[in-house]
N, C-alpha and C positions, 0 to 999 in steps of 0.2 A: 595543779598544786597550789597557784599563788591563785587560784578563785573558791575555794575551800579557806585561805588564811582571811584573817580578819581584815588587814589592811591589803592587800593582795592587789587590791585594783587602785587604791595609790599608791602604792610601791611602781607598780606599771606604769600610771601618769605620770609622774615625776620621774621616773629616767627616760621615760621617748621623748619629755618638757626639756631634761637637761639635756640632750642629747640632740634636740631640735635648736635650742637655743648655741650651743656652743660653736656645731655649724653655720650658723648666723651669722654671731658674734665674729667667729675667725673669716669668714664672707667679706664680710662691714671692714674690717679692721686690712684686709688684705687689699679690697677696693678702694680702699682711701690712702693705700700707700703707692700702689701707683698713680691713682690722680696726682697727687703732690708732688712725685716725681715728674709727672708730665708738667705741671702748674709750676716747679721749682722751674724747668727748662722751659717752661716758655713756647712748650709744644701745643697744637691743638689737638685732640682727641676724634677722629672720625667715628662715626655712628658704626659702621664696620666694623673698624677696629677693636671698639669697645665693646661690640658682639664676641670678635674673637677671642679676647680677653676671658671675659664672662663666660663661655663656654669650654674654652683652654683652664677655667680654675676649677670650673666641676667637673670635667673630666679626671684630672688631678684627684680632689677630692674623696671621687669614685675610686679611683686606681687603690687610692692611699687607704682609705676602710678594708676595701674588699682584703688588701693586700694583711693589714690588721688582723683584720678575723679570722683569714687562712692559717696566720703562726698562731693560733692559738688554738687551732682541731690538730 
């Protein structure tokens, strides 16, 4: 359908651009509030930890989409 429309394949680019982007954006925005929390206390951050971290918010992230898109079939 939307490769028949005129703008069809921008319409596509720009929502997987905003779609890629806000993931990012909320990424950036969430890893910078715990660094500050650790950096407020004074804590050091192990290379580990910040794996766990990092892969504990995309799991998350996963959960929370998938979890989206199911209420809405």
């Amino acid at each position: 359908m939307l490769q028949r429309h005129k703008r069809g394949r921008l319409i596509t680019l720009v929502l997987v651009s905003v779609g890629f982007l806000a993931s990012l954006s909320g990424g950036v925005i969430t890893s910078a509030a715990v660094a500050g929390v650790y950096r407020v206390a004074g804590k050091d951050m192990a290379p580990l930890e910040a794996l766990v971290f990092g892969v504990g918010q995309t799991t998350l992230s996963v959960i929370i989409s998938f979890s989206r898109i199911l209420a809405t079939l």
